[in-house]
N, C-alpha and C positions, 0 to 999 in steps of 0.2 A: 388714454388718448387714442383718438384712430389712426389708423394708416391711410398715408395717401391711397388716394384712389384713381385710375387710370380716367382721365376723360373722354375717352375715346371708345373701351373696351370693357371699363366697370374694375376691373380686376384690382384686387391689394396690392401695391408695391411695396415691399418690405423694405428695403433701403429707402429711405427720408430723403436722402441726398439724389435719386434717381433723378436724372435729367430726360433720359427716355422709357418709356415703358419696355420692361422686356419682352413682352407677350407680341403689342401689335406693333412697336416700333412708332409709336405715337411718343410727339413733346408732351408730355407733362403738364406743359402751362398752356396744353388748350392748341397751341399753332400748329404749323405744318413740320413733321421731324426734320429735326438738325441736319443739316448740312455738315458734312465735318471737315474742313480748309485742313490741308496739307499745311505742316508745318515747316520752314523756312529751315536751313540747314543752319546749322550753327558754326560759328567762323571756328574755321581751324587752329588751334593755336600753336604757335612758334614753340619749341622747344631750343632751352640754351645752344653755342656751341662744346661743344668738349672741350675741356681744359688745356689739350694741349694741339687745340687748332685746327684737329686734323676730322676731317668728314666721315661719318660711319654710314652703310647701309641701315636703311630702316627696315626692322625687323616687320613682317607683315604676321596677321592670328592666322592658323591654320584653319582650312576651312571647314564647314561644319560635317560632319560626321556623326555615325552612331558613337562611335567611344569618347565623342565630344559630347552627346546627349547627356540631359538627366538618369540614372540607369532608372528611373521609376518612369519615367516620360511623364510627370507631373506639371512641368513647363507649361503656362494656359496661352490656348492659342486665342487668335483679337473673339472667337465666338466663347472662349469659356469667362471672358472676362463681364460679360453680360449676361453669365450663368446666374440664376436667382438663388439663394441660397435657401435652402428647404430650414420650415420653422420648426423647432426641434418636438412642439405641441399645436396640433391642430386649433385653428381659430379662424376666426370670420374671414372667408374667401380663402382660405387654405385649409379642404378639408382631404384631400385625396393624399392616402398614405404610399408613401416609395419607401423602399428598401435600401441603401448604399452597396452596391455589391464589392465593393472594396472593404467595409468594415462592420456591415450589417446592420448599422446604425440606423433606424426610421427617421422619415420626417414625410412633413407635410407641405405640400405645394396645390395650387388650384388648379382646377382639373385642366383648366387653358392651357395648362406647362407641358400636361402630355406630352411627350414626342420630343419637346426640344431639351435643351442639357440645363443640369440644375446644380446647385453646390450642394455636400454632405451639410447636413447638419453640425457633424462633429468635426471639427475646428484642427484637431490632430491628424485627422484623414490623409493619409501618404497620397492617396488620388483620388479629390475630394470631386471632380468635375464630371458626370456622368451622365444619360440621358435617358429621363423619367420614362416608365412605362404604366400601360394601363394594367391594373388587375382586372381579372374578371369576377364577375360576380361581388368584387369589392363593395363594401355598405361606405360610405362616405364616414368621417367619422364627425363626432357631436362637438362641435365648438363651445368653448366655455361658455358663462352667460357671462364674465365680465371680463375684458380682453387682461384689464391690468392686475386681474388676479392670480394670471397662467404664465403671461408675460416676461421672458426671460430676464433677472435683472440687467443683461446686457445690452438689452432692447428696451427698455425705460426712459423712459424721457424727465429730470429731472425736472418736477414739479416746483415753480419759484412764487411767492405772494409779496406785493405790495405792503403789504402789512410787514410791521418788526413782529419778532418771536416775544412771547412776556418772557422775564427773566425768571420770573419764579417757575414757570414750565422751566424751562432747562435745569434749575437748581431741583426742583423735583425728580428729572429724568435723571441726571445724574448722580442723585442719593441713591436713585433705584437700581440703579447698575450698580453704584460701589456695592449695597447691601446685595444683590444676587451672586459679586464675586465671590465675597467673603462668604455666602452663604455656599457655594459651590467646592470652596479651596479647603475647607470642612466636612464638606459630603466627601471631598479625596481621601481629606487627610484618614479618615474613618472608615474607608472600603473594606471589606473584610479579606483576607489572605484566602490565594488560591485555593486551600483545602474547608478555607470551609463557605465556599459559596454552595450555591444548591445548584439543582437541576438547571439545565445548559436554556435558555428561551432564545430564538433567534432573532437579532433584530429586526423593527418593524419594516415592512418594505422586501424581507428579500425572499419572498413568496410572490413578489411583480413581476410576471411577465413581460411587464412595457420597460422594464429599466434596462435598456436595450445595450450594445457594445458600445460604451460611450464613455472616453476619459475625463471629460469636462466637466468640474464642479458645477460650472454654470448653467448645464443642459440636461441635470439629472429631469429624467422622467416623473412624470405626480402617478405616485401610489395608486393600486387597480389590485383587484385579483385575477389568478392566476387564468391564463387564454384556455389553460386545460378544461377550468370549468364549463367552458363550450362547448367542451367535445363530449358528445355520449357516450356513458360508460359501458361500454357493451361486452359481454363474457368472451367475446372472441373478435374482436379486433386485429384485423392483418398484421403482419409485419411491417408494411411499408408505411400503412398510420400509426402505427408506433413510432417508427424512425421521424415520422412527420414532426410527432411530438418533440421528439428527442431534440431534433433540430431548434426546434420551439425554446424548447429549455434552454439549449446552449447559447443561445442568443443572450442571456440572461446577460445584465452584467453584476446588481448588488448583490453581494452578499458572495459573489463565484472567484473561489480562489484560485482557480484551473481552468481558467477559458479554450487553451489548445489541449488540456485532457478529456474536454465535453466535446470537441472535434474528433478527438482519434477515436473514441467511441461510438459516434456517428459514422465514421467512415469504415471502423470496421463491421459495422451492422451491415450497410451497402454492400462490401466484398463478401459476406457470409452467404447474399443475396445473388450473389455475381454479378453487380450492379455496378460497374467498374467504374463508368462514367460520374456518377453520383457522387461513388467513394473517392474522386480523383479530387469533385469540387470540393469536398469536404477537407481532405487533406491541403489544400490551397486557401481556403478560409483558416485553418489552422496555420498555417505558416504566416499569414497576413495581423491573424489577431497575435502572434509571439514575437511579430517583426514590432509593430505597433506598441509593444511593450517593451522590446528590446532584449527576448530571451531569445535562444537558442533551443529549438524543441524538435531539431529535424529527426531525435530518432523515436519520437512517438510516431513514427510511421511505422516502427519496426513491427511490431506484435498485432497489428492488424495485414500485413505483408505476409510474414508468418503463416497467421493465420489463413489464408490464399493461399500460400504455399501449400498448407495442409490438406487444403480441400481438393485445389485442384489435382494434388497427388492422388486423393480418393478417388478422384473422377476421371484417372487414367491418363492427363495431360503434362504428361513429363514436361514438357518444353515449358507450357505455361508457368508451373510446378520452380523452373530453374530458374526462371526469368523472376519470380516472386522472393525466392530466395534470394537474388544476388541484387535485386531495388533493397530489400530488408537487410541485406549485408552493407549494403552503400550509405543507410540512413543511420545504420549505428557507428557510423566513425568515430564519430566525436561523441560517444556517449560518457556521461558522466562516472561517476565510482561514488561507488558506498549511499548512493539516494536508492530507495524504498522502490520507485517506479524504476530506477535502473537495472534495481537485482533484479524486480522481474522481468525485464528487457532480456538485460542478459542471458536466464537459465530458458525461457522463451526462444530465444536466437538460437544458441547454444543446442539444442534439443535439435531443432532442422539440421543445423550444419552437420551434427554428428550423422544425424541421419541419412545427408547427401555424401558422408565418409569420410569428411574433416576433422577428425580427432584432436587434432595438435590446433587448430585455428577453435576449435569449442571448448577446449582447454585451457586457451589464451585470452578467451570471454568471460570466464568465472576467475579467471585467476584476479585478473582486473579489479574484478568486485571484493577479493577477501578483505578481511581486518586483521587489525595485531590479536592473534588469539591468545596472548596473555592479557588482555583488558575485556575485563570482565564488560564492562558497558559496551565496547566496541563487538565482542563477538554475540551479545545478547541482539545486538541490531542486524548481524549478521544472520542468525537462527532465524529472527523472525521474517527477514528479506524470504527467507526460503521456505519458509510456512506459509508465507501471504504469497508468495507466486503458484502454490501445489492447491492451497485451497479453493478457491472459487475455479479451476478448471477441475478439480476434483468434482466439484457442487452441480457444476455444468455439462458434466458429464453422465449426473446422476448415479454418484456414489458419494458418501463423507469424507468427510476433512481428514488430514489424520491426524491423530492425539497429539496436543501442543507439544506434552514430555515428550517425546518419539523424534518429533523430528528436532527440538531441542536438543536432544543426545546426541546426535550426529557429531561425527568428527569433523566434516568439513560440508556443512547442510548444502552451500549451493552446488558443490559437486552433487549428490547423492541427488539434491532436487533437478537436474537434468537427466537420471535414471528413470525420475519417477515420474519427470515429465512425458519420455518415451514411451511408459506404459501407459500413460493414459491415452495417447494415439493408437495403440496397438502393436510398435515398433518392438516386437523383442526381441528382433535380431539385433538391431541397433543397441537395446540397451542392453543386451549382454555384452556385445560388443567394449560401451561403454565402462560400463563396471571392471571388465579385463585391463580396459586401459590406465586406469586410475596407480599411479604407482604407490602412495599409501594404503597401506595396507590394512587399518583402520576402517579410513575411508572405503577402499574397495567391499572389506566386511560390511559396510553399513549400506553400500548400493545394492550390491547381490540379496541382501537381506528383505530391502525398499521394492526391488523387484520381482521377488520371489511374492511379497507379499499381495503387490500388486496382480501376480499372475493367479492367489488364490481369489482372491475379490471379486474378478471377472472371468473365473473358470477358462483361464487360457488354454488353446491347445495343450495337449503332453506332449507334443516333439518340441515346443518352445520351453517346455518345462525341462526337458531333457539334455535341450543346448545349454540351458542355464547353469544347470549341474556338472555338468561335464565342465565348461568353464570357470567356474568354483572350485571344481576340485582340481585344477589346475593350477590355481591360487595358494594352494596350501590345504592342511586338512581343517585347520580351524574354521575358514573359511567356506570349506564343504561340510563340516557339520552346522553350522549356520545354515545354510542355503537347505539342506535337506531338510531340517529343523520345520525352516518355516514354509515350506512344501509341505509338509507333515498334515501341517492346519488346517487344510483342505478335510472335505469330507471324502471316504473310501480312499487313503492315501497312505494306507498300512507300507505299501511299497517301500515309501519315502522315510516313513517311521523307521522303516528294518534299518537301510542305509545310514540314518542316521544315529538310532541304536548300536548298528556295529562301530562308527566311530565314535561314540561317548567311551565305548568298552578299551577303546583304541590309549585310549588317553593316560598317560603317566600317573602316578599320584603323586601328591605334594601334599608338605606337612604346615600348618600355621605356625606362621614368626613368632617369637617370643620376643622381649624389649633385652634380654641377655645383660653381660656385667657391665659396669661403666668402663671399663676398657676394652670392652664390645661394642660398645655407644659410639667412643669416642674412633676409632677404626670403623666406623659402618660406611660405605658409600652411600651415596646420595642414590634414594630407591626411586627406581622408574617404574611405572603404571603402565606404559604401552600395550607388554604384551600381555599383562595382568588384562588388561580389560577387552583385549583382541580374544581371548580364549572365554574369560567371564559372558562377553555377549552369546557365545555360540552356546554355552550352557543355559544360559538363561532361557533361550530358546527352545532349547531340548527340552527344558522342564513343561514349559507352557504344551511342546508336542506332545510328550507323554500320558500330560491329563489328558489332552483332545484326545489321544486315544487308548484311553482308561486302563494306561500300563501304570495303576500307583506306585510301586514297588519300583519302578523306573524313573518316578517321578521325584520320589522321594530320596534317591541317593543320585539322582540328577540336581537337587538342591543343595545336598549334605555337600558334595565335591564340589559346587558352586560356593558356597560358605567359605570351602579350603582355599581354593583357588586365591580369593578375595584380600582374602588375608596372610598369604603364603610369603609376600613381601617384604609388608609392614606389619609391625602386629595390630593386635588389635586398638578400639579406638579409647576405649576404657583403659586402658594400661600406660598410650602411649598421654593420655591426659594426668592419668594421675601424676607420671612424673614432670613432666611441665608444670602440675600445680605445685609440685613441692619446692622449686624454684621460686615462685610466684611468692608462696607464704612463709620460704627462709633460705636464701639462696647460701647465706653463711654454711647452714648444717650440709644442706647438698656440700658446699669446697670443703665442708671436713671431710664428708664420704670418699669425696675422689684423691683427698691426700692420703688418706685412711687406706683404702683401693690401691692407690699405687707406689705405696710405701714412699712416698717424698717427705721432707726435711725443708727444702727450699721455699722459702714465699714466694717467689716470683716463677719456678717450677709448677705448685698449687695453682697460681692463679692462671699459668697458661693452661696446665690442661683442662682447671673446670672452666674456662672460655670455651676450649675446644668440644668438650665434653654439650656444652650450652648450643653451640652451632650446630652440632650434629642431631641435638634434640630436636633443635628451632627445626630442621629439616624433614624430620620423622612427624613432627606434628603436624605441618603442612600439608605435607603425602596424606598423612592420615586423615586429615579433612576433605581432599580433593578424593582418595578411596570411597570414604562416607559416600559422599553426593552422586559418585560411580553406583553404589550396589543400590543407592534408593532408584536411580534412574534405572538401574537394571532389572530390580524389582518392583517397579512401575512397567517396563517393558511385559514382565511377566502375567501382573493383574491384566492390563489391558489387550493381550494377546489370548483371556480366557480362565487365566491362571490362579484367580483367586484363591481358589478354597485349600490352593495347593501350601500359600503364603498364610494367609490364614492361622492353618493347622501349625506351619514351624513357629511362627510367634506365640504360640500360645505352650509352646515347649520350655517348662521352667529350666535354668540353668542350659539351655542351647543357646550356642556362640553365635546364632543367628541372630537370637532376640536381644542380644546384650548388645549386635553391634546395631540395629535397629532403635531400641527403648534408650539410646543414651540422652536425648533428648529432642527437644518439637522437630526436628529434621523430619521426623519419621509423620508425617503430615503430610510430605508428597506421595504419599498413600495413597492415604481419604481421596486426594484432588484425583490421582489418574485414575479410579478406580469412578468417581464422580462423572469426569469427562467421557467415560465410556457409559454411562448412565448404571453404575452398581454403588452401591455403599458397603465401604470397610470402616464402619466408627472404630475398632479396635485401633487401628492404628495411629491413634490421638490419644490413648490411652500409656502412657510412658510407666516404665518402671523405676521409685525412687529409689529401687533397693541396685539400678545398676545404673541410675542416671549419676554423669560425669561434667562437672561444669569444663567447658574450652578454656584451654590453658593461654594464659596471655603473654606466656616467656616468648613464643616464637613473634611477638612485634607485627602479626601480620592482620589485617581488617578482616572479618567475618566473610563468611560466604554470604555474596547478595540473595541465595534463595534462603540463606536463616533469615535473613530480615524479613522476606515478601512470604514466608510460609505460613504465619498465621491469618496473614490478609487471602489470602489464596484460600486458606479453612472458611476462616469466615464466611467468604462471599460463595463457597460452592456450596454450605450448609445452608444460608437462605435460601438459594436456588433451588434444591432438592425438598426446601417446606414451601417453597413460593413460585415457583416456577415464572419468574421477571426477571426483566433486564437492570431490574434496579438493583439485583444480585451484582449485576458487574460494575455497578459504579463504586462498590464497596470499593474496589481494585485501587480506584481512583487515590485514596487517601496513605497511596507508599509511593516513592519514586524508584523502590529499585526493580531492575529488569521491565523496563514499559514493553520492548516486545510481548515479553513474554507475557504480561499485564492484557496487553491486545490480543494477544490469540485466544486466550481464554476468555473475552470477553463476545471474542466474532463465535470462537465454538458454540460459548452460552445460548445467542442468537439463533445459532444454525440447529439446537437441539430444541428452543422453542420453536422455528418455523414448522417444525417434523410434523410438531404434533401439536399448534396453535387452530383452533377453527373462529378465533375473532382477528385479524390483520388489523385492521386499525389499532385496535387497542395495544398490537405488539409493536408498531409502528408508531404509536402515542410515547410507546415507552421507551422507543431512543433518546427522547430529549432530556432522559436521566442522565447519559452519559457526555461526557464534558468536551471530550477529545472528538475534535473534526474525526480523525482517522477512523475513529470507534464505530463511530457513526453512519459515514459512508461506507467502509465494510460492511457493517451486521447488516445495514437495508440491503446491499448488494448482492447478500447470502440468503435474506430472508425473501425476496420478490424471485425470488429464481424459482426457491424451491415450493414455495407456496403456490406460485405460477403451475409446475410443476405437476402442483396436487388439488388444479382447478378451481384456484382462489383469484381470478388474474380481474375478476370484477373486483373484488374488495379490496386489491391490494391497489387499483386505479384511484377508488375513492380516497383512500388512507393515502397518497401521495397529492392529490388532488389538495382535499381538507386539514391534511399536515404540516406542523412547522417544520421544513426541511429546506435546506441549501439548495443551491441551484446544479451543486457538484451529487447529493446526498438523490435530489429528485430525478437526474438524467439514470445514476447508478439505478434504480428502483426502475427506473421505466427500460433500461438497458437489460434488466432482468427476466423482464417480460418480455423482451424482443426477442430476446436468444433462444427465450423457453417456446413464444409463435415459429420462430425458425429452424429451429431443431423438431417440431412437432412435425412440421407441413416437409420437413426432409422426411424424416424417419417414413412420416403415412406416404410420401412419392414412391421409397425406397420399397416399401411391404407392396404396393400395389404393384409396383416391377418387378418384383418376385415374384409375385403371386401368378401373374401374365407370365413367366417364363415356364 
């Protein structure tokens, strides 16, 4: 059906009921406009008297005022109420496209409307009343060819016929519905379970660029591709038309599960820019599309604030510098706990403050974020918080990620991840500082370590090296042989070797536990690991310096007293199983032993102490398992520090108490993987020995360790990778639930070690849609456009976002990649040319 049409002026009135034209103020039916009579007051009405006769003042409204306003000032004044309301798809006489600057929402209005005020299309609109402006250079856009096929169904006009309906049509319609239910409640009932659907395809549609900020079932946009394929793909495109883009995407609305994180991303691309005004609007569209949905998002301000803060400290402007810090202090109040984007908030924040000298308030930021670190699921989310904050500013900075197991090991990861945040700034006063301050002593050992490591990577000054150490060995000596250790690592760093030489020499010996009598058992305390593994890391490290620098004979009884140490506590893991299994297969014969043992007579004597004797076991076995996953991490630490051939060599040492506590079973697969992750292969250590393999005893009632369960999925999927080099290696991951952090990290690392050395993008960008998980997803593209960017790929990696199925969160990440890699280019070339002129 048409739309009226103005008499007067030509123009479409969208409202049917329209009495006057809104354009020229013309009747409708042709006459001279309405006249419009005052309306006549309406009689007052009497209100009763009070019950008990007596006369009150009448209460009068106070008068109008701002804190009597709307707080939106959404209230339409008598001009907005003959605001047109823009059609949410261009058609005949409404072809000229506007923008909502309130919710970003498009529509269409005729070009006549220019100038005067128009209604949002979207219906939800908190301030839907605005006044249309011309674009330039705008192309009109193409009206359907048939109004009622574009035609909102809210805007329809029920179609009515003189004719009855035949009844057989309806009994036929309605067979045909029951049979597509039934047929439908079958295709449910038959779906196949999470693990075994296949590769991820994204639904049709959310590669539209037109499916605009829009909550209206009613007003969804009709399918198009994406606006990008407008824009020429050119190998060096500015900054500022990338951000163009960015913006472009984030407008997105299907398929985007983070409308205010496609904002904070935009806005901090503008501050990176010093573009402050831009980044201001940006951050206000962000607050508008999280109001409109009814989140709370104010402290995605935080890390692009931050970020400002960083720069402008680079660029000498304290003040600016304080004043960025303390807006980015303001917006994290109300930050959340324990969310993925929080913990990076937090160790983000965290890093500045420490660095403005607030120790105790940067302390008070991570502490916020920890979890129960006896739940195994809660502190695996915890690890990975802290691996996904270090990462991509690691990538961004142009250096790698560090090794999943590494920063997994960490005692308390988001501590240590604000050390290593400092170091990626340059900050190493602060992070020494930092590491000092840490009162676990653990923890401390694993920052000094983070940032020692960090100062060999980027050849830091030697007086920074020097504060460190001094600091360290102020800590304790453990902690100073750690810290010189991995100083060591460095090339020409004999210096740091000697120093840390003399304190391997320094070190006491200890003898390895034995499992002793059952009246030994039963008397054992409950063994602590603390400082078992506070002293075990600083060896571990020693060995790895050693090789670096080719002291074998140093290296090799740097291992031997690494063994001891290990085992000094609990015995070993072989010993302390077999007696648990003899429990397990006759727990009768064990209560004769311990009547036997302790000369009893008494049944009810027997039966307490082989209880007793059981609880203390159940204790020993525990330790002895949480020991295991200690010295593979430690010797993962080792491999990946350099140290293979060192590890190697002892596994292959028959009847050493190394390989026996390694070969007990597939544990020893966290090998292969860290050894994988750093791009080496140790097949050896998937190769177990049955002659000293020990099955886990089941007396102690406790559930496996979650990396027993994910170690062979973690083999598997690193062995394709290393024959295939695809991302279809990481969806392997996919088919375990336990440790998903840790599942992701090694799925982004996979990613970030094919960008290194991929020369087709597309095709590595094809091969995201293996992987299931949003998160996976947006990650690896995030890792992989930076660095490929990076390495002069920034045309291919345009098409490959352009002609790819990816999310609206998945395509800004990608083009966010490229922005940072054009801004950091055209810094660095500013910076070398103003050096080069001084």
């Amino acid at each position: 059906m048409d739309l009226p049409t103005c008499p007067s002026c030509g123009q479409s009135v969208l409202d049917d009921d329209a009495v006057d034209c809104p354009f020229c103020g013309a009747a409708m039916d042709g006459s001279s406009p309405a006249k419009t009579k005052k309306a006549a007051p309406a009689a007052k009405k009497k209100s009763a008297p009070p019950a008990d006769g007596k006369t009150r003042p009448v209460k009068k409204s106070p008068p109008a005022s701002d804190a009597n306003e709307d707080p939106f000032a959404i209230a339409q004044t008598p001009a907005a109420t003959k605001a047109i309301r823009c059609a949410p798809k261009p058609m005949k006489g409404r072809l000229h496209k506007v923008v909502c600057p309130m919710c970003d929402t498009p529509g269409f209005i005729p070009k006549a409307a220019v100038g005067r005020q128009v209604k949002c299309a979207n219906k939800e609109c908190l301030v839907p009343i605005f006044t249309a402006t011309d674009s330039d250079g705008q192309k009109p856009a193409k009206a359907p060819a048939r109004i009622s096929d574009d035609e909102p169904e809210i805007r329809r006009k029920k179609k009515t016929t003189d004719k009855p309906a035949n009844p057989m049509i309806k009994y036929a319609i309605g067979g045909a519905i029951a049979l597509a239910a039934t047929f439908g409640l079958l295709q449910f009932l038959n779906k196949p379970a999470p693990d075994q659907l296949g590769a991820y395809i994204p639904p049709a549609g959310t590669n539209s660029n037109t499916d605009f900020e829009d909550d209206d079932p009613d007003l969804d946009a009709p399918a198009g591709k994406q606006s990008e394929e407008a824009v020429e793909v050119a190998p060096q495109r500015s900054a500022v038309q990338l951000i163009a883009t960015m913006i472009d995407t984030a407008r997105v609305t299907a398929g985007n599960r983070d409308k205010p994180f496609c904002r904070q991303l935009t806005a901090d691309a503008y501050l990176r820019m010093n573009m402050e005004a831009e980044a201001q609007a940006e951050f206000e569209q962000m607050h508008r599309v999280a109001s409109s949905r009814g989140r709370q998002t104010q402290y995605y301000r935080t890390k692009p604030l931050v970020a400002d803060y960083w720069s402008k400290l680079k660029a000498g402007d304290a003040a600016g510098a304080t004043a960025a810090l303390k807006e980015a202090q303001a917006a994290a109040e109300e930050i959340p706990s324990a969310v993925l984007l929080a913990q990076d908030t937090a160790v983000t924040l965290a890093s500045a403050v420490m660095n403005s000298g607030d120790a105790e308030t940067a302390q008070s930021l991570i502490t916020g974020q920890q979890r129960d670190s006896t739940v195994a699921t809660q502190q695996d989310q915890v690890k990975y918080g802290a691996w996904n904050s270090l990462a991509l500013k690691l990538v961004h900075a142009g250096r790698s990620s560090l090794p999943p197991l590494q920063v997994f090991s960490w005692n308390e990861p988001l501590m240590t991840a604000v050390g290593v945040d400092l170091s990626i700034h340059g900050q190493w006063q602060a992070a020494t500082d930092w590491a000092s301050a840490l009162p676990n002593e653990q923890t401390a050992s694993d920052t000094f370590a983070a940032v020692a490591d960090q100062m060999v990577q980027t050849n830091a000054p030697e007086a920074a090296r020097a504060a460190l150490a001094t600091a360290a060995e102020a800590k304790g000596s453990d902690i100073a042989l750690r810290t010189h250790s991995v100083l060591a690592l460095a090339d020409g760093s004999q210096a740091w070797f000697d120093k840390a030489a003399a304190g391997f020499t320094a070190l006491p010996s200890v003898q390895v536990a034995s499992l002793g009598t059952i009246p030994e058992v039963i008397n054992m305390r409950a063994p602590k690991l603390d400082a078992v593994r506070l002293r075990a890391n600083s060896l571990a490290d020693f060995v790895a310096a050693a090789h670096k620098n080719a002291a074998a004979d140093q290296a090799t009884a740097g291992l031997k007293r690494f063994t001891e140490e290990v085992l000094s506590t609990v015995p070993p893991t072989s010993e302390v199983r077999q007696a648990g299994g003899e429990i397990d297969r006759n727990d009768n014969a064990v209560e004769e032993k311990v009547k036997q043992a302790l000369s009893l007579s008494n049944s009810n004597q027997v039966r307490s102490r082989f209880t007793a004797y059981r609880r203390s076991l159940d204790g020993l076995i525990r330790a002895s398992e949480e020991r295991r996953l200690m010295v593979m991490e430690l010797l993962a630490q080792i491999v990946q520090s350099g140290g293979l051939p060192i590890v190697q060599t002892a596994l292959q040492e028959d009847g050493g108490l190394l390989r026996q506590e390694v070969a007990v079973d597939s544990l020893s697969g966290l090998l292969f993987v860290a050894a994988a992750t750093v791009g080496q292969e140790f097949p050896e250590a998937l190769q177990n020995d049955a002659a000293v393999a020990v099955p886990a005893a089941r007396v102690a009632r406790t559930d496996p360790l979650p990396e027993q369960e994910l170690i062979p999925v973690l083999v598997q999927s690193w062995q394709q990778f290393q024959q295939t080099s695809d991302l279809k290696s990481a969806a392997i991951l996919q088919s375990s639930r336990a440790l998903p952090g840790l599942q992701s990290a090694m799925a982004e690392r996979m990613a970030e070690q094919l960008a290194q050395s991929s020369t087709t993008p597309e095709q590595l960008f094809a091969s995201v849609t293996q992987l299931k998980s949003d998160l996976w997803r947006e990650r690896c593209v995030a890792v992989m456009s930076r660095i490929l960017a990076d390495r002069g790929y920034s045309k291919q990696v345009e098409q490959a976002i352009i002609s790819g199925s990816l999310t609206p969160v998945q395509r800004i990440l990608s083009w966010y990649g490229l922005t940072r890699s054009a801004i950091d280019s055209a810094t660095a070339s500013a910076e070398g040319t103003k050096a080069a002129g001084a």
